[in-house]
N, CA, C and O atoms as CSV, one atom per row, in Angstrom:
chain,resi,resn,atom,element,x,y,z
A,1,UNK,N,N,9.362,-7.952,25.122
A,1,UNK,CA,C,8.228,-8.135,24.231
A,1,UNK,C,C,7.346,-6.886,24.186
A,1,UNK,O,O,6.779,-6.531,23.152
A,2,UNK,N,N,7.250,-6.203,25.402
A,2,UNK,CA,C,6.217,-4.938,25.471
A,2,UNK,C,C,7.056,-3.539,24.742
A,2,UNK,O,O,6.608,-2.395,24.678
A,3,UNK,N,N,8.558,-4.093,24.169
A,3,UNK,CA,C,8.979,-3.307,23.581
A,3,UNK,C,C,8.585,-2.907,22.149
A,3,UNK,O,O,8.645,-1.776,21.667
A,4,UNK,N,N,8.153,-4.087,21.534
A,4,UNK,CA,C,7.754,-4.517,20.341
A,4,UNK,C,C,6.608,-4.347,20.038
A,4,UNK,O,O,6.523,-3.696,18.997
A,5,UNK,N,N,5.677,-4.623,20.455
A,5,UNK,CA,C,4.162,-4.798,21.217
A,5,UNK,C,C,4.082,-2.536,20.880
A,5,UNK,O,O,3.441,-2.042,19.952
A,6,UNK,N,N,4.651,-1.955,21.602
A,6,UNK,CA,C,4.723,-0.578,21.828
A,6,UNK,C,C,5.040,-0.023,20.534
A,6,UNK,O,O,4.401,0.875,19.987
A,7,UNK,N,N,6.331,-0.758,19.953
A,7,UNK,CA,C,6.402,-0.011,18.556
A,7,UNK,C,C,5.537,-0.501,17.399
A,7,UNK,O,O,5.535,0.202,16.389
A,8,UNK,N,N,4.889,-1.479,17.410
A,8,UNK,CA,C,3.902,-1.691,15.990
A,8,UNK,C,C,2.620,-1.168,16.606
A,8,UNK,O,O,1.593,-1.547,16.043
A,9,UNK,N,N,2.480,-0.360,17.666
A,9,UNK,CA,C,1.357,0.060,18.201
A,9,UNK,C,C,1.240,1.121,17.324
A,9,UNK,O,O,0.456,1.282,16.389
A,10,UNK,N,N,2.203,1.885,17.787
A,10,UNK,CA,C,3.433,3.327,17.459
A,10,UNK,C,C,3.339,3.142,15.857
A,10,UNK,O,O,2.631,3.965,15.275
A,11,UNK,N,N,4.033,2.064,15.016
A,11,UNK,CA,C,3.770,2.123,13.553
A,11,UNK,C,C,2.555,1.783,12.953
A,11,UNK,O,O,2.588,1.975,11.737
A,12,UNK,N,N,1.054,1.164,13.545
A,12,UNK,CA,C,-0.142,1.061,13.319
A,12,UNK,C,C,-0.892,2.549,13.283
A,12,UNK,O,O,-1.762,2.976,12.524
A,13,UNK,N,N,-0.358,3.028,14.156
A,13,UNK,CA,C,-1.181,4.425,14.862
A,13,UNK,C,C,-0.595,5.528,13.665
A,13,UNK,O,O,-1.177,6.506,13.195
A,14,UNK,N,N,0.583,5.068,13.401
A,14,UNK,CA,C,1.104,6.275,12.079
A,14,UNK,C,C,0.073,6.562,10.740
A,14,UNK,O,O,-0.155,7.621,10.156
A,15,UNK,N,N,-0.495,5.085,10.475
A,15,UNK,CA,C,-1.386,5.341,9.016
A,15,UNK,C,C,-2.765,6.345,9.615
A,15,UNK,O,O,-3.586,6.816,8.828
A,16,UNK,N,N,-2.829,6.531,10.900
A,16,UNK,CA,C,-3.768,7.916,11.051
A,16,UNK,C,C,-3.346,8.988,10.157
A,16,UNK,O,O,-3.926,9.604,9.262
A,17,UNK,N,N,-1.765,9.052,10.823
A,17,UNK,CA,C,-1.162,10.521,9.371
A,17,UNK,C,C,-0.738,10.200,8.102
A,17,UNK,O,O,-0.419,11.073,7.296
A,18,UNK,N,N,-0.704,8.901,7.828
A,18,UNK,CA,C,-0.054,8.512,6.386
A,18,UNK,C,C,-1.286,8.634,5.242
A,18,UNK,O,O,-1.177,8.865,4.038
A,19,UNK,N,N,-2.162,8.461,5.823
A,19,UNK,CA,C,-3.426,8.394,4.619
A,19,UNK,C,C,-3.413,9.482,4.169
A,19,UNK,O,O,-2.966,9.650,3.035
A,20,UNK,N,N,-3.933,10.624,4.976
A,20,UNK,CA,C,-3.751,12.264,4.608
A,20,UNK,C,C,-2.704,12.662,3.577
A,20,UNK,O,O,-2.711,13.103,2.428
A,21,UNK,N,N,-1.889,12.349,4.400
A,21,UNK,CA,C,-0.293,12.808,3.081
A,21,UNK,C,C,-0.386,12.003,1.564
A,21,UNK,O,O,-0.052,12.694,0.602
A,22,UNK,N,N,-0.817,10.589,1.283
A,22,UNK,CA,C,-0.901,10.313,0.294
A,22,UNK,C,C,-2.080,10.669,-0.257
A,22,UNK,O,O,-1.882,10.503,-1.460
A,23,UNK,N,N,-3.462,11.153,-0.081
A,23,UNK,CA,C,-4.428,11.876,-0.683
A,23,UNK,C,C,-4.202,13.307,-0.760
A,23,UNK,O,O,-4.753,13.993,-1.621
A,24,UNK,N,N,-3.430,13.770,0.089
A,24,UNK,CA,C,-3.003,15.160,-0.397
A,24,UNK,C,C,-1.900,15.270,-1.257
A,24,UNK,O,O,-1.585,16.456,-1.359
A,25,UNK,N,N,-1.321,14.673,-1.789
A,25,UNK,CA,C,-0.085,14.563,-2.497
A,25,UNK,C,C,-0.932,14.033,-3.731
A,25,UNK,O,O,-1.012,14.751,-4.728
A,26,UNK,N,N,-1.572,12.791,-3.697
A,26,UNK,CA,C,-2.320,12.757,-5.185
A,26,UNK,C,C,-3.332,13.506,-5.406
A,26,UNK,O,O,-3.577,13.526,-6.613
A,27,UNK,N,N,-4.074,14.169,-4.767
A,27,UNK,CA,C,-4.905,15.207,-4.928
A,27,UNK,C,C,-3.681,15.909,-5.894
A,27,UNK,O,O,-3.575,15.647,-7.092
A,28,UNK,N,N,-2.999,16.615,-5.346
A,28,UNK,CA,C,-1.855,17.910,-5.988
A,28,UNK,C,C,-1.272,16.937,-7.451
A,28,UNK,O,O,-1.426,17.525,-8.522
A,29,UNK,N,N,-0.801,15.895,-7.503
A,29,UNK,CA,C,0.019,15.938,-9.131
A,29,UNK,C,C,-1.453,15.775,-9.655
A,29,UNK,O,O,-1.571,16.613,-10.549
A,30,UNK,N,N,-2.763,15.006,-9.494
A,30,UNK,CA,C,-3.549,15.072,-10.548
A,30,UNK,C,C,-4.667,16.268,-10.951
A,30,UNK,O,O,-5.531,16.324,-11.825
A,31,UNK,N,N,-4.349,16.946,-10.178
A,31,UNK,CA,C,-4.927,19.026,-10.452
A,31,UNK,C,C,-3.386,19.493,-11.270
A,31,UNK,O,O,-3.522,20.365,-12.128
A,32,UNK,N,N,-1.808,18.899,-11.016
A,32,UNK,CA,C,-0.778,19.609,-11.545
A,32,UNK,C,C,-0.849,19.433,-13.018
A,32,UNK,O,O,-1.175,18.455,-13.691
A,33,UNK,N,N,-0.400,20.815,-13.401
A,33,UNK,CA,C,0.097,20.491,-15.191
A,33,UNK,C,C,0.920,19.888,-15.160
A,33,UNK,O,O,1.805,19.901,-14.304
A,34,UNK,N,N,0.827,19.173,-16.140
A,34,UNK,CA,C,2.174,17.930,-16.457
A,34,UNK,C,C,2.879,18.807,-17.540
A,34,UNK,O,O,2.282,19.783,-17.995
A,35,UNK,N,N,4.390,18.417,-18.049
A,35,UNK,CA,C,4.942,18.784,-18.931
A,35,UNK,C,C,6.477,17.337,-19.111
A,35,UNK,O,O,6.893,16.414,-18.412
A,36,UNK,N,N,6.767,17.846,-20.250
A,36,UNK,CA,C,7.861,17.272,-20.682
A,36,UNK,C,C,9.212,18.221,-20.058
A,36,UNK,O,O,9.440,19.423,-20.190
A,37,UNK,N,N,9.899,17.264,-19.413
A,37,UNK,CA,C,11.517,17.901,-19.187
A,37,UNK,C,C,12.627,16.863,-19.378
A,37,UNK,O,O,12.593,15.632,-19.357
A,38,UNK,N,N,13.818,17.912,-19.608
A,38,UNK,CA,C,15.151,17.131,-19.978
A,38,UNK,C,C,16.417,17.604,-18.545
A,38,UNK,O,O,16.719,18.652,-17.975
A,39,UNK,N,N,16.685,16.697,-18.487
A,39,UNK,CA,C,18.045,16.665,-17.345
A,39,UNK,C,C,18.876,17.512,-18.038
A,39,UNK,O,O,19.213,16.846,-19.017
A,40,UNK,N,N,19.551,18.887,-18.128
A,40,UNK,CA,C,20.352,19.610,-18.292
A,40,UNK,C,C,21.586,19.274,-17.700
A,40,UNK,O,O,22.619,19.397,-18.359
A,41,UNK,N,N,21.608,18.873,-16.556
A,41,UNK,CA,C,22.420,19.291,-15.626
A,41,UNK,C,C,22.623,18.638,-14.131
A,41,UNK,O,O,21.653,18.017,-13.696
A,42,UNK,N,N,23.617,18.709,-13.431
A,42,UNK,CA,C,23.979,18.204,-12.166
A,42,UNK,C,C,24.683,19.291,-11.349
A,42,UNK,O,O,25.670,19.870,-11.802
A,43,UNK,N,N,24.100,19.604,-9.969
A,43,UNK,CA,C,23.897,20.529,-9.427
A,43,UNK,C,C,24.964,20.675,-8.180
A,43,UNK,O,O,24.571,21.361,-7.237
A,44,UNK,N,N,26.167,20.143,-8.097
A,44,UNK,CA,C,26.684,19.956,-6.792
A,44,UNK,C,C,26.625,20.296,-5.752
A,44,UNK,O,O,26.729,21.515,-5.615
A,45,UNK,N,N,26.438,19.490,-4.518
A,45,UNK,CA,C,26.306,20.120,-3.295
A,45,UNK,C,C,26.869,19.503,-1.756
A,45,UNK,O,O,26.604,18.424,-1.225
A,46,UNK,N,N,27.541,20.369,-1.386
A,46,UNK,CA,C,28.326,19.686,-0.281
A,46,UNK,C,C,27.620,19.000,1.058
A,46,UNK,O,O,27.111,19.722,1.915
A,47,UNK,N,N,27.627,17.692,1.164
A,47,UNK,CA,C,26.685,17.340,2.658
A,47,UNK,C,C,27.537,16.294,3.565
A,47,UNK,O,O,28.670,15.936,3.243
A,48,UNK,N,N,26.975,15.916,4.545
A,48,UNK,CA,C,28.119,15.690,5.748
A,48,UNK,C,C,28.432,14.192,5.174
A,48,UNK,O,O,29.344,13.748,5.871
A,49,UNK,N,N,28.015,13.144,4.099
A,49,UNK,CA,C,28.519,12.161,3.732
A,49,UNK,C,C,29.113,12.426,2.283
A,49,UNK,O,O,29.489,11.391,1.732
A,50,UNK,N,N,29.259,13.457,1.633
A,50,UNK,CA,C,30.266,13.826,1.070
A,50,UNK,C,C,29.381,14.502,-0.059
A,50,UNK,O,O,28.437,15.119,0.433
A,51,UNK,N,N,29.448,14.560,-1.729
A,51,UNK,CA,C,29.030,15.354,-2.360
A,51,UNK,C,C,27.823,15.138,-3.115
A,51,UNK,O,O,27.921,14.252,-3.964
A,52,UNK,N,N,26.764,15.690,-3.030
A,52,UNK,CA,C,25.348,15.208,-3.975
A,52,UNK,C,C,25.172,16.080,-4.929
A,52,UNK,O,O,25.742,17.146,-5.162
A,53,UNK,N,N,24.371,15.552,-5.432
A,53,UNK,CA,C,24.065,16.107,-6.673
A,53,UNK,C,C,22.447,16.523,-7.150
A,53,UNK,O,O,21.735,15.533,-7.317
A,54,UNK,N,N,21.865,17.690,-7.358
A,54,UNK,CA,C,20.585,18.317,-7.738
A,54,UNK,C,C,20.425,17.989,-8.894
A,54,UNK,O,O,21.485,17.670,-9.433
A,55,UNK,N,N,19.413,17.916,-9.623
A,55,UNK,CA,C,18.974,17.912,-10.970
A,55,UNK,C,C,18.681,19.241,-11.867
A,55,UNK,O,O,17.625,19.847,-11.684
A,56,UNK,N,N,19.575,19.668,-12.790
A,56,UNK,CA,C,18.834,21.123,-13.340
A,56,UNK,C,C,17.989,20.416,-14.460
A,56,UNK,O,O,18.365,19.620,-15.321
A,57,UNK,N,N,17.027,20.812,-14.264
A,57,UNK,CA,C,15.560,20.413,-15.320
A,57,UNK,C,C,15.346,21.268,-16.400
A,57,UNK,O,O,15.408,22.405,-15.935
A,58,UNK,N,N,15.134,21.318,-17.559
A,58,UNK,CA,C,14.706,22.414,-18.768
A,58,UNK,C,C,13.133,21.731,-18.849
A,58,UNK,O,O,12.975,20.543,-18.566
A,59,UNK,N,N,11.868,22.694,-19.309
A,59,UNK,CA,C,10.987,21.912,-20.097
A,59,UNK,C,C,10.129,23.254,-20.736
A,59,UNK,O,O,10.684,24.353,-20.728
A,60,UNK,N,N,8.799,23.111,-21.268
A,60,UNK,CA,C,8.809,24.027,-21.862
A,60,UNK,C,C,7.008,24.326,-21.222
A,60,UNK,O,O,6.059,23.676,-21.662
A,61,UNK,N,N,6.870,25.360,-20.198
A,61,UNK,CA,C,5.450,25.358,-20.080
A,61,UNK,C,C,4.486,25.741,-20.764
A,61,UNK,O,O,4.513,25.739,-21.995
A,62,UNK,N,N,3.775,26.016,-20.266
A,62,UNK,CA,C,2.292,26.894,-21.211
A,62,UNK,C,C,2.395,27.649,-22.242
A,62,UNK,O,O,2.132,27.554,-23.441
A,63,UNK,N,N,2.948,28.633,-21.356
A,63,UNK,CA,C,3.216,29.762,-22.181
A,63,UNK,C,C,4.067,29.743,-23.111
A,63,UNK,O,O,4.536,30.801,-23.531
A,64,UNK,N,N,4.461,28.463,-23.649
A,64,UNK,CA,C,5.844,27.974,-24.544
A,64,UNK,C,C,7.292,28.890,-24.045
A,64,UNK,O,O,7.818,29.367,-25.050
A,65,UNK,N,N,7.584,29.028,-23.552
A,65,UNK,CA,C,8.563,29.386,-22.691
A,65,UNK,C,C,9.280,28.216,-22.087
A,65,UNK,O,O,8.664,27.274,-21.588
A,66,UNK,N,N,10.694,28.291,-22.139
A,66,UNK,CA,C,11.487,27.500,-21.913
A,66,UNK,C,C,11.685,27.824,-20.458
A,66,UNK,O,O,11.834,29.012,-20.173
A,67,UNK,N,N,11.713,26.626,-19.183
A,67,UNK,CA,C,11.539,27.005,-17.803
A,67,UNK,C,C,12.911,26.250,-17.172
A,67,UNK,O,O,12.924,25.086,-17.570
A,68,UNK,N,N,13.700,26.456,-16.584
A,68,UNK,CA,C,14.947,25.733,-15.879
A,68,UNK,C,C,14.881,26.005,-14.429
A,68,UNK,O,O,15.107,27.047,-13.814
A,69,UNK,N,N,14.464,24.653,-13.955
A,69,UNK,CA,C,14.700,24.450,-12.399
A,69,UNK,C,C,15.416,23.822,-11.828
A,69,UNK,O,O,16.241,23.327,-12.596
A,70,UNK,N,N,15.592,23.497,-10.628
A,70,UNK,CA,C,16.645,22.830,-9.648
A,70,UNK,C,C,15.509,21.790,-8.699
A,70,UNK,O,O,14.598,22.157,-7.958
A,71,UNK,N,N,15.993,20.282,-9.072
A,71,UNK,CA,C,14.994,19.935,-8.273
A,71,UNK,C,C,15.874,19.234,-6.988
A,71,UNK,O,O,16.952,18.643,-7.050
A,72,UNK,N,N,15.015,19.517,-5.801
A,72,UNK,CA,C,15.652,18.979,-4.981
A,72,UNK,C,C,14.778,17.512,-4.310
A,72,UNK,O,O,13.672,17.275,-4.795
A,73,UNK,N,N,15.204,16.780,-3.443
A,73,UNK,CA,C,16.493,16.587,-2.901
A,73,UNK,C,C,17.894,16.304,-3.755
A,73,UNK,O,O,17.823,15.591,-4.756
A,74,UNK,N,N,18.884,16.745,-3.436
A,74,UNK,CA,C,19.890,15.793,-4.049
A,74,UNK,C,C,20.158,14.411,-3.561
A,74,UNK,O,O,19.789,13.877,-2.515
A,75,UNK,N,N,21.005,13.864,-4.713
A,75,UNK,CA,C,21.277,12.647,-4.373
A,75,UNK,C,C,22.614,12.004,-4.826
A,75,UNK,O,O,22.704,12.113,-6.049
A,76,UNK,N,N,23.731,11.347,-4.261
A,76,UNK,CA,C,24.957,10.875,-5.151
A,76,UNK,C,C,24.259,8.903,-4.750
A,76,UNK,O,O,23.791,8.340,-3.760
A,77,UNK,N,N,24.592,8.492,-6.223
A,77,UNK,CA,C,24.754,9.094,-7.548
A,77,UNK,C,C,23.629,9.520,-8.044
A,77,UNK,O,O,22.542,8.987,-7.821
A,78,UNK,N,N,23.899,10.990,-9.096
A,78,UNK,CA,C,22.375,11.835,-9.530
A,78,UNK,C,C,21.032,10.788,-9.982
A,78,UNK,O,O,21.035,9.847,-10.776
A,79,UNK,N,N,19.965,11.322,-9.191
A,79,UNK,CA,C,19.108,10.304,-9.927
A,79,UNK,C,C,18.713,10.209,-11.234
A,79,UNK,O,O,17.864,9.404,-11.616
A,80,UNK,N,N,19.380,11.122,-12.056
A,80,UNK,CA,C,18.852,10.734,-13.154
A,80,UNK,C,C,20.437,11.373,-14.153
A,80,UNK,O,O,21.281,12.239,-13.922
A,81,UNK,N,N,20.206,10.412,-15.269
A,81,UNK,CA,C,21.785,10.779,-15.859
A,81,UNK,C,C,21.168,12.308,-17.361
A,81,UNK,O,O,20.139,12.290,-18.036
A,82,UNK,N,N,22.258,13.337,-17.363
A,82,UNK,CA,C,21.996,14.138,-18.187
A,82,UNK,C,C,21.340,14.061,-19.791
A,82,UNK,O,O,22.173,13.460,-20.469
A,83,UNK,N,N,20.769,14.249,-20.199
A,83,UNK,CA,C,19.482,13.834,-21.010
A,83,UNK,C,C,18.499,13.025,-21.140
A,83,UNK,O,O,17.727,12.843,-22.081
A,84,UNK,N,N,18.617,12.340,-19.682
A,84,UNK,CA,C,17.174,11.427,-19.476
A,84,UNK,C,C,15.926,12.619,-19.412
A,84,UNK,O,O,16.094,13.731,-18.913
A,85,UNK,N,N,14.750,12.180,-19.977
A,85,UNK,CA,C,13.843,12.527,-19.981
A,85,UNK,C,C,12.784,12.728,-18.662
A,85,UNK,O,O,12.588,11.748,-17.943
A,86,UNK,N,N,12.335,13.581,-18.461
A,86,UNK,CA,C,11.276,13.640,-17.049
A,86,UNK,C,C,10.266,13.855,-17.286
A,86,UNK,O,O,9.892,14.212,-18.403
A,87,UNK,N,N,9.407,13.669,-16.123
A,87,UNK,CA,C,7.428,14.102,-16.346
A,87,UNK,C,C,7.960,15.215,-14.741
A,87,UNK,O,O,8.515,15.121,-13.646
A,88,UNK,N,N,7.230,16.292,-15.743
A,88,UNK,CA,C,7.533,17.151,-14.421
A,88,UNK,C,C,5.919,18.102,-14.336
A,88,UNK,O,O,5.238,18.677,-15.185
A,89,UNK,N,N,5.811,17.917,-13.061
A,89,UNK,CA,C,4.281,18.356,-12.501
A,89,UNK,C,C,4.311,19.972,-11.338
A,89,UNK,O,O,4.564,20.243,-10.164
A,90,UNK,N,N,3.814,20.780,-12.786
A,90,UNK,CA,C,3.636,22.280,-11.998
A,90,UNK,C,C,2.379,22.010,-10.977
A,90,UNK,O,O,1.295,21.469,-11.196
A,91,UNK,N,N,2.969,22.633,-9.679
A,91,UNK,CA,C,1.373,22.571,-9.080
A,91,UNK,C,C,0.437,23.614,-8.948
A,91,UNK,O,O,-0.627,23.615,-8.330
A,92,UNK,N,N,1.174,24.839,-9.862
A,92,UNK,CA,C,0.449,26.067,-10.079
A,92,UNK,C,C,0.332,27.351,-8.870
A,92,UNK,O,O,-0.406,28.336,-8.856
A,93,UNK,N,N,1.787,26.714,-7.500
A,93,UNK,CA,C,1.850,27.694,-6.603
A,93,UNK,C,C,3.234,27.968,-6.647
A,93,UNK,O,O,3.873,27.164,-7.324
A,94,UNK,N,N,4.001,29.055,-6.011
A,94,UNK,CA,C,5.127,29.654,-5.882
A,94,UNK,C,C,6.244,28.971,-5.679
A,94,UNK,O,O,7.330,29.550,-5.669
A,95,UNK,N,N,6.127,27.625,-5.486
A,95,UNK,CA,C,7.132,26.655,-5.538
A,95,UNK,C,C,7.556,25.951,-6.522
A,95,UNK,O,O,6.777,25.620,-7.417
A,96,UNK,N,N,9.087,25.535,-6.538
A,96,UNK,CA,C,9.414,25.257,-8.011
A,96,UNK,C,C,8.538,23.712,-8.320
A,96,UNK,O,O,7.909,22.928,-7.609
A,97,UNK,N,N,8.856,23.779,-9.625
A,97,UNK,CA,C,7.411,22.339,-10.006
A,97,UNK,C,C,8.319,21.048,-9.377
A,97,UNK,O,O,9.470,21.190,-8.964
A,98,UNK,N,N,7.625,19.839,-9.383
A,98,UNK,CA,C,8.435,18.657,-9.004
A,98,UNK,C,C,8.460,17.745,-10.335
A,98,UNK,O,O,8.027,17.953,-11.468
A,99,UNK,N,N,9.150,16.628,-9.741
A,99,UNK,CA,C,10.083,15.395,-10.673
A,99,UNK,C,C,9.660,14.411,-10.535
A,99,UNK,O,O,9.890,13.990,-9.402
A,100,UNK,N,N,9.050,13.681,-11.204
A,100,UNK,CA,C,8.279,12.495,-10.864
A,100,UNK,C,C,9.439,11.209,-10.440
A,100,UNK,O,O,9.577,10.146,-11.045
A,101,UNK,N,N,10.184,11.664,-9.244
A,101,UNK,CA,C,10.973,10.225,-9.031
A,101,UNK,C,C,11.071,10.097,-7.906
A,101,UNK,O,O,10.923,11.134,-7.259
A,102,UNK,N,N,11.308,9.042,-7.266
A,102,UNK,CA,C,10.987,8.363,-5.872
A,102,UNK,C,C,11.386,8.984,-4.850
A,102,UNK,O,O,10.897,8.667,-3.766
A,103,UNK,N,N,12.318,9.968,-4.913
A,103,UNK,CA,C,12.747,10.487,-3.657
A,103,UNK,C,C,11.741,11.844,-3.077
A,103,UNK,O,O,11.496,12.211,-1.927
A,104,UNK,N,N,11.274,12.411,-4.490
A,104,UNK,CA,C,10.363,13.824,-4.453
A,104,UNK,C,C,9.246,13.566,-4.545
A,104,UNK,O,O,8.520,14.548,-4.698
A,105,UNK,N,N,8.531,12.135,-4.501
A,105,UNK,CA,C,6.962,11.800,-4.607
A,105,UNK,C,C,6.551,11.340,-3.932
A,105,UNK,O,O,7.224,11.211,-2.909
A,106,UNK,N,N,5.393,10.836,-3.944
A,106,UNK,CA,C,4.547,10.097,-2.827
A,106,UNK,C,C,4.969,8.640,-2.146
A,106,UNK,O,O,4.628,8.249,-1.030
A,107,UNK,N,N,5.774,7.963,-3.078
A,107,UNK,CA,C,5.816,6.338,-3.134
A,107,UNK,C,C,6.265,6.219,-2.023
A,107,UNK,O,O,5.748,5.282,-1.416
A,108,UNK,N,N,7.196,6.896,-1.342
A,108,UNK,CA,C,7.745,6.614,0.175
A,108,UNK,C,C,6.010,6.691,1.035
A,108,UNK,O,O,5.648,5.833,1.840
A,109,UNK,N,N,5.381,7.577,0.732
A,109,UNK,CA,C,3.781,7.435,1.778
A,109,UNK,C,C,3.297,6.462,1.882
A,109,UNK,O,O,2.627,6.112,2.854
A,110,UNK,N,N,3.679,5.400,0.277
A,110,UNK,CA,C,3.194,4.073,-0.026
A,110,UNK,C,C,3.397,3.340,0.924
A,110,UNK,O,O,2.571,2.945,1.747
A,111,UNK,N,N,4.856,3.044,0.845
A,111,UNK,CA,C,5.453,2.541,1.098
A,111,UNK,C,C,5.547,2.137,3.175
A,111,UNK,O,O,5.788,1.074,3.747
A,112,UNK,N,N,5.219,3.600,3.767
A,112,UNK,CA,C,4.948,3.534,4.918
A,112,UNK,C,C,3.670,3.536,4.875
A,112,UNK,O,O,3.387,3.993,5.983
A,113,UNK,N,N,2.459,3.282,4.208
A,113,UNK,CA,C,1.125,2.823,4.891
A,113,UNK,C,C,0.929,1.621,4.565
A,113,UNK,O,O,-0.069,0.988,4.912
A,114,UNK,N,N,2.305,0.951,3.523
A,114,UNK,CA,C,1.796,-0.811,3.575
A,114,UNK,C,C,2.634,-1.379,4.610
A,114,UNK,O,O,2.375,-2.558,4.852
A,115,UNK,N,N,3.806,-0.727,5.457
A,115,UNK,CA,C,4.094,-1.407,6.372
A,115,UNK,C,C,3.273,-0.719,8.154
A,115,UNK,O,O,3.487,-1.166,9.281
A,116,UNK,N,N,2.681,0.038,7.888
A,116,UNK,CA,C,1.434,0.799,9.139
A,116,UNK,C,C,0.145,-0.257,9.081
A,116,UNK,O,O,-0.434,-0.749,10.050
A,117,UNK,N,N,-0.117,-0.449,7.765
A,117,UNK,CA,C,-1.004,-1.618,7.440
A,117,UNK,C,C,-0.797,-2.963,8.055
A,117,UNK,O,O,-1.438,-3.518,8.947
A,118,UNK,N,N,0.123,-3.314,7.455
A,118,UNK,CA,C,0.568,-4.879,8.120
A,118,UNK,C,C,0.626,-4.368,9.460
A,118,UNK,O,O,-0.365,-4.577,10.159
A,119,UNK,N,N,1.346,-3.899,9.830
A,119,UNK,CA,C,1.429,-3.990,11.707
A,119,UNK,C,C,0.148,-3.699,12.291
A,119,UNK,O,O,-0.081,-3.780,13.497
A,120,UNK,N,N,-0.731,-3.339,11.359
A,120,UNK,CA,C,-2.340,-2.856,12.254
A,120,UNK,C,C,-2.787,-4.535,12.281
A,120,UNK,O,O,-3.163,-5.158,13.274
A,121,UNK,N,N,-2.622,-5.072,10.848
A,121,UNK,CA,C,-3.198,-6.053,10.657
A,121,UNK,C,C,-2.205,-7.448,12.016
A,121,UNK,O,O,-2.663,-8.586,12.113
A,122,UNK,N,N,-1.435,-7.185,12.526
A,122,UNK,CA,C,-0.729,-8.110,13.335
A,122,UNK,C,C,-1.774,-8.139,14.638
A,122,UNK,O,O,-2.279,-9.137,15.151
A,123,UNK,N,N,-1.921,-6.929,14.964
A,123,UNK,CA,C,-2.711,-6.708,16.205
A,123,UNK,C,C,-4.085,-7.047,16.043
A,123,UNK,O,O,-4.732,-7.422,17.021
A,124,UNK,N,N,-4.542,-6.966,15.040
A,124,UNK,CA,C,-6.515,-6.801,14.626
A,124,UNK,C,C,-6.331,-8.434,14.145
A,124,UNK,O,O,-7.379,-8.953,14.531
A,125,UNK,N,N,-5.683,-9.261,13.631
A,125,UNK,CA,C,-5.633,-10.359,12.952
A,125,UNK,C,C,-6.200,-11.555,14.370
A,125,UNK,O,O,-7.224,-12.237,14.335
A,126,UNK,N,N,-5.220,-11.507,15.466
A,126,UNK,CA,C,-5.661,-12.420,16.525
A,126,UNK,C,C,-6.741,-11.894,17.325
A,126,UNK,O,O,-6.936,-12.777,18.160
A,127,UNK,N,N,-7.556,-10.951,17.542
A,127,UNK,CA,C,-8.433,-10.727,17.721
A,127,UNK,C,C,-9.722,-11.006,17.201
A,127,UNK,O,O,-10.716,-11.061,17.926
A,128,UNK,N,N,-9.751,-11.210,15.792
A,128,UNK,CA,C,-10.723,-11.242,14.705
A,128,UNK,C,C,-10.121,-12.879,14.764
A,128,UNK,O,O,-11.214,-13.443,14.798
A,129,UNK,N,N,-9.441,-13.633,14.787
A,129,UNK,CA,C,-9.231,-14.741,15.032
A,129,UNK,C,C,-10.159,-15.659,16.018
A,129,UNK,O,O,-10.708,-16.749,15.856
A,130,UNK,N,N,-10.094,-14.768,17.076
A,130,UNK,CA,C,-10.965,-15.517,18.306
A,130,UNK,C,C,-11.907,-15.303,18.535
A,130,UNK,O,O,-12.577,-15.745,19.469
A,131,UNK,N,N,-12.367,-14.110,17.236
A,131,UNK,CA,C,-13.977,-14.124,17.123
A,131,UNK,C,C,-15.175,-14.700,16.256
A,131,UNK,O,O,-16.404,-14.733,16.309
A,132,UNK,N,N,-13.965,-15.215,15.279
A,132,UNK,CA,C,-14.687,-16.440,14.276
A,132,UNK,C,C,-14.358,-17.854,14.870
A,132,UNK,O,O,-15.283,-18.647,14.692
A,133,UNK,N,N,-13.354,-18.330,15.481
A,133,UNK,CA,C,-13.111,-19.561,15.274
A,133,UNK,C,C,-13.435,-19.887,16.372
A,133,UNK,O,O,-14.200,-20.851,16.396
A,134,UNK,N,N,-13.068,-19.325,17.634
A,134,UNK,CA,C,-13.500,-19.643,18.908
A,134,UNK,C,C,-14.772,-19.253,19.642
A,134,UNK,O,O,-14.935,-18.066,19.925
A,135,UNK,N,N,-15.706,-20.180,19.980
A,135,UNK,CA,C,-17.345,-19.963,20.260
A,135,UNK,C,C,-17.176,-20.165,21.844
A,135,UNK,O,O,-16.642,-21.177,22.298
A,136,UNK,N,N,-17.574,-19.332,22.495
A,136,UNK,CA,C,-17.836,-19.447,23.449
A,136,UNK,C,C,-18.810,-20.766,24.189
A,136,UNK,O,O,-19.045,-20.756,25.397
């Protein structure tokens, strides 16, 4: 039991660093230029469960200039099929822009501060329990 007890301690104590990362991550796409992009392309790449696939992106920035990137992570099967449409967010530093899809965005931060959440709330719940209902 003190095994368990130790790890939702361990996954409570994580939303200390999870909050940060999802305000710094939405801080950055809503300062990023947004633009329109098109899936060009599939990027092959060899990894130890066999072959993935990158996204080559076209879109057209500011400067009306046509821009082609590589977004990573890969993934088999590609996350997105060749002429699907993208929202792609420059963040205006030396790194290539990103892809608004689940593997390259924030939603995984979500995703681990609603389960850092619940496990805080397991521990704080019977405590706050025996301080309303039970009167000394």
């Amino acid at each position: 039991m003190w095994i368990v007890k130790g790890l939702g301690l361990i996954l409570a104590a994580s939303i200390l660093f999870c909050v940060p990362l999802i305000v710094k991550k939405h801080l950055a796409l809503t300062t990023a230029a947004q633009y329109d992009g098109v899936v060009i392309g599939h990027k092959p790449y060899s990894a130890n469960d066999g072959l993935t696939y990158a996204l080559e992106i076209e879109y057209q920035g500011a400067d009306f200039r046509t821009h082609t990137f590589e977004n990573r992570p890969a993934s088999n099967p590609p996350a997105r099929k060749i002429g699907d449409r993208v929202r792609v967010f420059d963040l205006g530093d030396e790194k290539p822009p990103q892809v608004l899809a689940f593997q390259t965005m924030y939603c995984g931060y979500w995703i681990w501060f609603c389960f850092s959440f619940c496990a805080l709330g397991c521990f704080v719940a019977p405590t706050l329990m025996r301080l309303i209902y039970i009167k000394n």
